[in-house]
N, C-alpha and C positions, 0 to 999 in steps of 0.2 A: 140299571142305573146305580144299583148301592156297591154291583161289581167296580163301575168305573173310579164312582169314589173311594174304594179301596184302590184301588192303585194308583191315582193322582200323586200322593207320597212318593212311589216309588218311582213314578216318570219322572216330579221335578227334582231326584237323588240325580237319577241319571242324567239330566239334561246340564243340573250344577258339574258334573263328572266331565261332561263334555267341552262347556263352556272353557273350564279350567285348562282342561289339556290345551285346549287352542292357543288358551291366552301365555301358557306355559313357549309351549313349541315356536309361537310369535316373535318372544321375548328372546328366547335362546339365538333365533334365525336373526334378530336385530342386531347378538352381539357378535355371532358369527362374523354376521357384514360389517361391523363397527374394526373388527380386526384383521377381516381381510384387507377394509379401504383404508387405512393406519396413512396417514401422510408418513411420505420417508422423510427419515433426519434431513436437516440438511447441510448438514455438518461435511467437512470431508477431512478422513486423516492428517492431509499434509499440510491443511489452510492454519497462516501463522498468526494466533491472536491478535499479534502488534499490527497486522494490517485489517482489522476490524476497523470500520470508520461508522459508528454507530450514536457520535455525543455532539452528532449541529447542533440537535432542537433539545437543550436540557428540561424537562418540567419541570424540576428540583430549584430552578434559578431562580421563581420568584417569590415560593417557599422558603425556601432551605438558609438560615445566616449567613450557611457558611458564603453563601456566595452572592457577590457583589453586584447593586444597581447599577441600573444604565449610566456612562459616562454622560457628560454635560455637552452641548454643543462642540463642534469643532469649525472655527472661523475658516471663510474660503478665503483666496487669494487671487490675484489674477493669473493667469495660464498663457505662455507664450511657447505654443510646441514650435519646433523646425520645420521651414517653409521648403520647399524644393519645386522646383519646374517639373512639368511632366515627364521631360529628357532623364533630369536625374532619376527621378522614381525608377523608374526605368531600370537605369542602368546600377544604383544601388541596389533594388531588390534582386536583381539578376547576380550579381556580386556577392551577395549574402547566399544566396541560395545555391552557387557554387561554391563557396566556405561550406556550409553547412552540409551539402553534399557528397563532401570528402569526410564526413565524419564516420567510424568506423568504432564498432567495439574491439577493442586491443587489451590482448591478456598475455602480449611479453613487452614490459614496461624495465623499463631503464633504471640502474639506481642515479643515475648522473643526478646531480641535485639541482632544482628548480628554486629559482628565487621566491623568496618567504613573500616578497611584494607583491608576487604575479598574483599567489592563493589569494592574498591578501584583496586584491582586486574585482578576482573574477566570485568571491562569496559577499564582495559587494552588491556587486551587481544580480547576483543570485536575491539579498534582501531588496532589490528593488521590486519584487513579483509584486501582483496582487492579492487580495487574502480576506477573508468574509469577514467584514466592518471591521478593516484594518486592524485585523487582529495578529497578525504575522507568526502565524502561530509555528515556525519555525526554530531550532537548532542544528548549527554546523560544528561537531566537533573536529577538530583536523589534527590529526595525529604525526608525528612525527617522532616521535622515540622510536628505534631499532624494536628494545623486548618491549614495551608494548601493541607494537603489530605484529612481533612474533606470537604472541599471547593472546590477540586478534585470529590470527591464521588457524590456532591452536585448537581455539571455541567453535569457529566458523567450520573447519571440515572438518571435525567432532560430530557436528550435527547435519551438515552435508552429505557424510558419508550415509549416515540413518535414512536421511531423505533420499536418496539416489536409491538407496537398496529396499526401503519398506514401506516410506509415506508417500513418494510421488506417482509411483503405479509405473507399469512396464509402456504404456504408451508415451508419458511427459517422455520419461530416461530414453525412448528410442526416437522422438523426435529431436532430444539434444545429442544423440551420437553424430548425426550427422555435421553437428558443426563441432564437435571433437573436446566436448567441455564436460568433466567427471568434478569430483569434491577435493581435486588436492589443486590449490590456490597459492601458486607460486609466487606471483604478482604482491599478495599481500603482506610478503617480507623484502620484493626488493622496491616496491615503487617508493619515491620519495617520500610520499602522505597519501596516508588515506583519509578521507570526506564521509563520517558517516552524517547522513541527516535524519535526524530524528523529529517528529509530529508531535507541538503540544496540544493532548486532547483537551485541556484547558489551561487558564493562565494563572496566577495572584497577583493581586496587586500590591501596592505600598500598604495597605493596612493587612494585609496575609488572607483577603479572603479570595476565592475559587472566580474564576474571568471565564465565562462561556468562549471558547471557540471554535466558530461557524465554520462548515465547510475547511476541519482542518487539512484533513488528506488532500482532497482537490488543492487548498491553496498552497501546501508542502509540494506536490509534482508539478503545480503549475512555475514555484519556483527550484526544483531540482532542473527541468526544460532548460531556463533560462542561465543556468548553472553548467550543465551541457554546453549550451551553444559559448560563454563567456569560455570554458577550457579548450574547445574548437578552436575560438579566435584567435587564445593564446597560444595555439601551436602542441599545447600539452593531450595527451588521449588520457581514454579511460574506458571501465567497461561496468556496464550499470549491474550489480549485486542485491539480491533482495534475500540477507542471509536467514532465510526460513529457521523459524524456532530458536535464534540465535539472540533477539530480542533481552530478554530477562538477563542473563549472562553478561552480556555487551552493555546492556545498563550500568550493574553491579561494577564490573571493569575500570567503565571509565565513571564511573560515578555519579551517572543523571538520577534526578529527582521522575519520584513515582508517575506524574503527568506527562510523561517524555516517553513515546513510543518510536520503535525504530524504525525508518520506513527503508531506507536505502545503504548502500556500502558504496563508495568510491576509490577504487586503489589510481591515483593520478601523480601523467610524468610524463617523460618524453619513451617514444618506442625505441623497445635496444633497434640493433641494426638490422638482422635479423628476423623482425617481426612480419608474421605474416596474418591473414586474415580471411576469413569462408570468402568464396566467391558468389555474393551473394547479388539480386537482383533486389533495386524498388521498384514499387508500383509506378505507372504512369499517373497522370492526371486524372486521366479521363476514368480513372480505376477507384481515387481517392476524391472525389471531389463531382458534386451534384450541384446544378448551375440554372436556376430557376427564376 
């Protein structure tokens, strides 16, 4: 018995000795696993800040000074849309949808000059889109100077060239060989005007403070669509540009304010003679469209 109690001591030495390693080796094994399951970035080299669409829901809006309360009521009016018979329906949708049909992206564009009224018309109709609590959160710069779309040209396959060769990865660059499209942009010195639209991620008002706007992206492409189909109608082509990393630059350029991000490039006109286009296939219906 007085053997045991002399060594009681030295059992719970070694049992603390034990306990420790375990809790040790545990510990180590948790961070092992902590850094093997590492979520990946999810970042990717080529993706261009200016299409971040990350500022519908501000929390800062009903904190922050700087930015402005809710507007005040807006009065309704009465609504008289256009009536048509079934026949028409018919026969205008069917109409439009062979207009539209014929739409083609074209990257040999004409310098023949287009009338200032037509632009004038179809970035009307462009600001008729819809837009989250009519916030129109839209800009159309339309360019017409010679060196400033030379200068345009200059910025754009500066940084196309980078993209093609380092950010966009060898799968994007060989699924674009096949419609025959690289970084030297011809079109952007001889088309009459180019249309960039730019997304405001928020507005100011008359007193200078900060205007939340909803759903800007979505409501900038839903009216870029509608801006498409009005250069269709006009007869005029174009070919949709999304000048990656070109943003910041193109700002600077033409001069937009910090809340102005770039979403798109439009080089628009009529096609030289000449022009030709991928031979390419749309879906059918029954391919695009689920009927429940």
């Amino acid at each position: 018995m007085a053997l045991f109690s002399s060594l009681t001591p030295v059992f719970v030495a070694i049992l603390c000795v034990v306990v420790l390693f375990i809790l040790r080796g545990s510990q180590k094994k948790n961070q092992v696993t902590k850094k093997k399951f590492k979520p990946p970035a999810t970042a990717k080299p080529w993706v261009d800040e200016d299409l971040q669409d990350n500022t519908e829901i501000n929390p800062r809006a009903e904190a922050d000074d700087e930015w402005a309360d809710s507007e005040s009521n807006v009065a309704h009016v009465p609504y008289s849309p256009l009536r048509f018979s079934k026949d028409e329906m018919l026969q205008r949708s069917q109409q439009f949808y062979q207009l539209m049909n014929k739409r083609r992206s074209v990257r040999f564009i004409s310098s023949k000059p287009v009338p200032r009224e037509v632009i004038d018309n179809v970035i009307r109709t462009a600001g008729t889109a819809p837009s989250g609590a009519h916030t129109e959160p839209w800009t159309y710069v339309v360019v017409a100077d010679p060196e400033t779309k030379h200068m345009i040209r200059e910025i754009v396959e500066e940084e196309e060239e980078v993209n093609y060769k380092q950010r966009m990865g060898e799968k994007w660059v060989g699924d674009l060989q096949r419609l025959r499209t690289n970084w030297v942009k011809d079109y952007l010195d001889t088309a009459p005007y180019l249309i960039l639209i730019f997304k405001q991620i928020y507005g100011i008002n008359s007193s200078g403070k900060k205007k939340t706007h909803y759903y800007n992206e979505i409501s900038v492409s839903i009216s870029c669509g509608m801006l498409l189909a009005a250069l269709q109608n006009a007869g005029l082509v174009t070919v949709t540009s999304t000048p990656l990393n070109c943003g910041p630059k193109l700002r600077v350029l033409l001069q937009r304010p910090a809340n102005e991000k770039l979403l798109l490039l439009l080089p628009v006109g009529y096609p030289t003679e000449d022009a030709t286009v991928p031979d390419l296939k749309r879906k059918n219906l029954e391919e695009i469209m689920v009927f429940v």
